[in-house]
N, C-alpha and C positions, 0 to 999 in steps of 0.2 A: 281256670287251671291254677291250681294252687303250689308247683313246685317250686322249692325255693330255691330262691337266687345264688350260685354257688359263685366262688369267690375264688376260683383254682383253672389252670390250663383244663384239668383233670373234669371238673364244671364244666368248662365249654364243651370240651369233647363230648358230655354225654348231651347238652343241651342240641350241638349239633347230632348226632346218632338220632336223637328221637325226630330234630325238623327233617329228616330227611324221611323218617318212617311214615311222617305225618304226610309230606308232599308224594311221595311215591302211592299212597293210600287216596291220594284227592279232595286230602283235608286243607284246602292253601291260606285258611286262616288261622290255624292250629298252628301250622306252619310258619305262616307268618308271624305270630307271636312270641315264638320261639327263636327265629332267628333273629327278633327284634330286642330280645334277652341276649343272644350272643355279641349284637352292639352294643349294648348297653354295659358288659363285661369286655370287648376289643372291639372299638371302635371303626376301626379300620379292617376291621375281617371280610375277606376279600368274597368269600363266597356267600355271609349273609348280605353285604352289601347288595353283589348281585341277583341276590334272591330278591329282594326288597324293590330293588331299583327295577327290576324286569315287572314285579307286581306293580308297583305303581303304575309301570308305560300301560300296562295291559287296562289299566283303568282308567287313563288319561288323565293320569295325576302328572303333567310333564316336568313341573318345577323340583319336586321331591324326585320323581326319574332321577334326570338331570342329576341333582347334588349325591343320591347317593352310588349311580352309575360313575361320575366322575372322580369319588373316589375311588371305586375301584379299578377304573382304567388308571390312575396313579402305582396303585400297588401291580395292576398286571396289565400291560400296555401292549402285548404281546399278544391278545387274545381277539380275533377276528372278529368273533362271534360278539365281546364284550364292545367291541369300537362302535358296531355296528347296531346295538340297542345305544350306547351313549348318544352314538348321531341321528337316531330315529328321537331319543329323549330332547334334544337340543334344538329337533327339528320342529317338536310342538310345545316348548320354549319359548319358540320365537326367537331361535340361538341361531343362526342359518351360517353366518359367520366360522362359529364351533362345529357345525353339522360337519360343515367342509374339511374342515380340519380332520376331522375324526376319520368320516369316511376315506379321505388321502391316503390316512395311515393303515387305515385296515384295506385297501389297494396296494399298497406301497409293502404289504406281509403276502400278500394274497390277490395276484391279480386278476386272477379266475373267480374274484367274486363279484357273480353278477348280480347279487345283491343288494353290495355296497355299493357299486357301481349306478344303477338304477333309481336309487337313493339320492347320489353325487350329482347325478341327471336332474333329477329334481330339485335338490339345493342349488345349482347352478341356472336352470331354469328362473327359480324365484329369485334370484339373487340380481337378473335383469342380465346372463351372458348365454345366449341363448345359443351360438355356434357351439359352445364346450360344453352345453348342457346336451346338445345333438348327438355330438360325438359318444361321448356317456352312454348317453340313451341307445344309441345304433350298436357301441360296443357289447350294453347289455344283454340287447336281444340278443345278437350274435352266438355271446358265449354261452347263453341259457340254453338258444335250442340246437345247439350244439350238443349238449347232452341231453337232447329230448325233451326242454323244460320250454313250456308258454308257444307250446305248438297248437293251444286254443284253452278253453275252459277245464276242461281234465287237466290238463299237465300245469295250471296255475291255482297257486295256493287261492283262495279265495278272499284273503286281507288285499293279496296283490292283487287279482287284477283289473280294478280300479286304474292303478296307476298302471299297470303293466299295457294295458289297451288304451291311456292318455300317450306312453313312451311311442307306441308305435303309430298312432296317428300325427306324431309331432313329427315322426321319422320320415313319414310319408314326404308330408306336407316341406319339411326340411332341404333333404332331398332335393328335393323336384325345384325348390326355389335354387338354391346351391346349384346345380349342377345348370340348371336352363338362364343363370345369371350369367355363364359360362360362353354362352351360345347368343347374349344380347348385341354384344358388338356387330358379330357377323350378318345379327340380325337384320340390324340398324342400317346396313352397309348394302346389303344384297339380297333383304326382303323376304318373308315368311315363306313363299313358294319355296323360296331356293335352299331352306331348311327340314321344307316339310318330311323327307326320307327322315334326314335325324332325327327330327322331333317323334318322331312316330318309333326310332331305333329307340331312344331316350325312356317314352313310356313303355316299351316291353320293359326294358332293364328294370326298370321301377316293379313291374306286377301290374302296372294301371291296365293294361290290354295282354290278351295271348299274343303269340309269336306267328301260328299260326303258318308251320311250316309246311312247304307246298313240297317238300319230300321227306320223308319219312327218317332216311338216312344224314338227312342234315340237322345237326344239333350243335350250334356253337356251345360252348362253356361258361362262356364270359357278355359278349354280345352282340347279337343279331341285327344286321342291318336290313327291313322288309325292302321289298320294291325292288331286286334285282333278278338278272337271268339266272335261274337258277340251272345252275352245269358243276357236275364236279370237277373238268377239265376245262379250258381255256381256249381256244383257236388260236396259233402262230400270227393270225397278223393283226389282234388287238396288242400289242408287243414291238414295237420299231427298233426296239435295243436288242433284242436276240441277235440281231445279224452281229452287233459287234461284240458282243458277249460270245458269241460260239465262236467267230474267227478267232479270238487267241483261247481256243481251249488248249493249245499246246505250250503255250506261256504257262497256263495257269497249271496245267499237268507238271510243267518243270516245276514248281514251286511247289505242289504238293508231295512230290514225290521227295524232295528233302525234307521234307516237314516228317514227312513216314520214315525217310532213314535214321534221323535223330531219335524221332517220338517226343521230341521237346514241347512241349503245349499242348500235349495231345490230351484229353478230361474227358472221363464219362459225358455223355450227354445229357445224363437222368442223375440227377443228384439225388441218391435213394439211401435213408437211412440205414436199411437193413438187406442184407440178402435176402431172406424170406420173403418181401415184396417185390423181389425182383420179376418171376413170374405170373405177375398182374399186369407186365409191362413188354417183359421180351421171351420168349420161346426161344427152345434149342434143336438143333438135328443133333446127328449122331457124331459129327465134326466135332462138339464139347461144346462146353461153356458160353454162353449168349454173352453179346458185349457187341455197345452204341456206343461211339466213341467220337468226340469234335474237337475241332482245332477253330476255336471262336474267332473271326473277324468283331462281332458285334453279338451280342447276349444281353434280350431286355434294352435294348437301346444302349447298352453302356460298348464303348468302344476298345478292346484290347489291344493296345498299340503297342506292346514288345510283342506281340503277333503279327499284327499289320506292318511290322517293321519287317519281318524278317520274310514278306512277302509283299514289296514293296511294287511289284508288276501287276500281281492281281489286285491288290489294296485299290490302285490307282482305278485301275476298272472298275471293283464295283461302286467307289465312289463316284463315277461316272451316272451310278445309273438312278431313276428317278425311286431312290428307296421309301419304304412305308418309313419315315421317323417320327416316332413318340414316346419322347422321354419316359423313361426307368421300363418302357416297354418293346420298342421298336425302332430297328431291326433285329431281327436275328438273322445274319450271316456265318457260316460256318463250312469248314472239311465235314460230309459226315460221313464217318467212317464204320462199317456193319462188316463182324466177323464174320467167318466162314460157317453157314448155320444156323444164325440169328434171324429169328422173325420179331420184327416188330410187332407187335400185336392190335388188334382192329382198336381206334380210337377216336374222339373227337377233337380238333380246335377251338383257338378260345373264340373267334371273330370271322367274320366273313368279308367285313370291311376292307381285310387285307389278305394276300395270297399267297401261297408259296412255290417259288421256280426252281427247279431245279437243272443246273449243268452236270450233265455226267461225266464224268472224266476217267473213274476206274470202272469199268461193268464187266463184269464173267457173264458167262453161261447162267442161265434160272437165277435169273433175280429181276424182280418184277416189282412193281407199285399198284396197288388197288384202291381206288376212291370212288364213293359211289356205285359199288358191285361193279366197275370198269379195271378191268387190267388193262395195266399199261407196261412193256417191257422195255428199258431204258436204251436209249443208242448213245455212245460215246458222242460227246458236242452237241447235241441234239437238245436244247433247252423243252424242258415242260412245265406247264404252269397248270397248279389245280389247287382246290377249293379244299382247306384240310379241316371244314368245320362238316363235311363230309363224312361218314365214317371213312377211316381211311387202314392204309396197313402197310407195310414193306417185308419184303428178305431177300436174305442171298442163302442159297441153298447150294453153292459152290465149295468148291474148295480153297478159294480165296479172294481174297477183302475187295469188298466193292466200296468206293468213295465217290459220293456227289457234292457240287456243292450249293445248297439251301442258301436260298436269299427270301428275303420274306418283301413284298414290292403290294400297292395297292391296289385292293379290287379297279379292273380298267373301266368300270361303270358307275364308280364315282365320279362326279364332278370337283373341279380343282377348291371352292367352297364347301363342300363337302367331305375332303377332306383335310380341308383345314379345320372344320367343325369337329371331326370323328378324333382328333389329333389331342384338339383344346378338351373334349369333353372325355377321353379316355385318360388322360393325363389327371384335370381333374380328381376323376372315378379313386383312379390311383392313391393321389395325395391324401385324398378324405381317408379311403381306406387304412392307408398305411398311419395316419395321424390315431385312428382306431383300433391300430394294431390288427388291418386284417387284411389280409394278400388281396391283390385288387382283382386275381384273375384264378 
């Protein structure tokens, strides 16, 4: 190609007009020569740079990558897409150090990229930190098939998945070490037998084995503990604390009924971004407007004590009783309060490890609880305990507010090991997750 070299902005523009004509046509040496002419007139021109610097990756020129990617991540630092060929340039370099860097920052614009991300996995990986290359790699996955991506061979580009099926066997393998490192003490202490439900609960959560539920209707969310009686409801005398949980349900009735006069602490139950989902969640009658409504003793295990304060009779109770506690998760204690109308709608639990009781204290007319295809119709004082990884369901179909009060207490067929296990290894689950940026439940 013989055009000459022009010596004006006026030059460049037309030298760029034609490298694009030549790349969009599938010419990317014609191309290439051309935008190596608009270096050669600005140096630093951002877009032959990364025309240049992306051909070279593509041919495993990584050194030349590198320097001219680098310059233009100088002139445009701001570009995801640009971070993320310099960190890939750096990375077969032999730059691992830079890679990180790079990829940081194209996270640090963009943290939905699980790209970069996967990447970071990798540099971090070689870099010899192998918990934050986990994380990385778990977050990847995560956020990719979340939007349908690396759901198998079709849904991954075919450069990646090399790496993409290295990311998830490390995830596995990761995992299983991490979380069953969790479980060694106890191990140590009270011997493989007395672990074996968890371990068994442990690899479902994984995917190593099915769940292999012996009713149809039972689907925890979160996780499955095998080896129990499976009932959606409970019998009164696995429970020694009912008796004194029901004798002051007229305590606990005075306490809530100022809590209702005020309305002071009283919160959705369902923290729902939108009305338009609300309908996925709760059903109406002809009464109006559906509305689940609590007054938190305890939420996720965190303790609300300008609540608990200002029900300083009942507080005492149920601190009393042998509660499911596990940090950022359990208990959940609450008033729950269902308008005149409101049906909860059929849903699942996250866990079966742990149960939920219920004290009646306001009940009308037709309002009932179903778990299990079992109705069960509430008695004022009359505690019940059922299984809510169940499908489950509630309403009041009254014409006013029914209130019980939810305690969330531990499956009564674990063992006291067991649920010190199920406590250590959900809390865990948790921390990993939430360090990944991903709700544990």
């Amino acid at each position: 190609m013989n055009t000459p070299v022009p010596d004006s902005a006026a030059g460049v523009e037309n030298l760029l007009i034609a490298a694009r004509q030549q790349s969009q046509q599938g010419a990317i040496s014609q191309a290439a020569q051309l935008y190596q002419r608009v270096l050669d007139l600005a140096p630093d021109h951002t877009e032959a740079l990364v025309f240049l610097g992306r051909r070279a990756l593509n041919e495993a020129q990584y050194i030349p990558a590198k320097q001219m990617l680098e310059r233009a991540v100088e002139q445009n630092g701001g570009d995801v897409q640009l971070l993320n060929n310099y960190g890939l340039a750096c990375i077969g370099a032999q730059r691992l150090d830079e890679a990180r860097v790079a990829f940081d920052r194209a996270l640090a614009l963009a943290p939905g990229s699980f790209l970069a991300r996967i990447h970071l996995g990798h540099v971090l990986e070689n870099l010899g930190d192998p918990r934050a290359a986990l994380k990385q790699y778990f977050s990847a996955i995560m956020q990719a098939q979340a939007r349908g991506r690396w759901l198998g061979p079709e849904s991954t580009a075919p450069a990646l998945q090399a790496l993409v099926t290295h990311a998830m066997r490390f995830v596995d393998g990761g995992r299983k070490q991490l979380f069953g490192d969790v479980l060694a003490q106890l191990r140590a202490e009270h011997g493989a037998e007395a672990l074996r439900r968890v371990d068994h609960a442990l690899a479902i959560y994984l995917g190593e084995v099915p769940p292999n539920y012996t009713n149809a209707q039972q689907k925890p969310k979160f996780l499955y503990f095998p080896d129990l009686p499976t009932t959606p409801y409970f019998p009164r005398e696995l429970f020694d604390w009912y008796a004194e949980l029901e004798s002051n349900t007229d305590v606990i009735r005075e306490e809530l009924r100022a809590v209702l006069q005020t309305e002071q602490g009283i919160e959705p139950f369902l923290k729902l971004s939108s009305a338009d989902i609300i309908p996925q969640y709760l059903g109406s009658g002809p009464q109006g407007a559906p509305a689940w409504d609590a007054f938190f003793f305890y939420r996720h295990g965190e303790r609300y004590d300008e609540n608990c304060a200002r029900c300083p009779r009942t507080t005492a109770i149920i601190e009393a009783l042998p509660l499911a506690r596990i940090r950022a998760h359990a208990p959940e204690i609450c008033f729950s309060v269902l308008a005149p109308g409101t049906h909860i709608l059929p849903h699942h639990g996250v866990t079966n490890a742990r149960v939920v009781t219920h004290l009646p204290l306001i009940v009308p007319e037709a309002c009932a609880l179903r778990a299990g295809g079992e109705e069960h119709a509430w008695q004022e004082g009359r505690c019940i305990t059922f299984d809510d990884t169940f499908e489950h369901e509630a309403w009041n179909r009254s014409e006013q507010t029914r209130v019980v009060l939810i305690i969330d207490n531990w499956n009564p067929h674990l063992s006291a090991v067991e649920r010190n296990a199920v406590a250590d290894l959900i809390e865990a689950i948790g921390d990993f997750n939430r360090e990944c940026g991903i709700a544990a439940e």
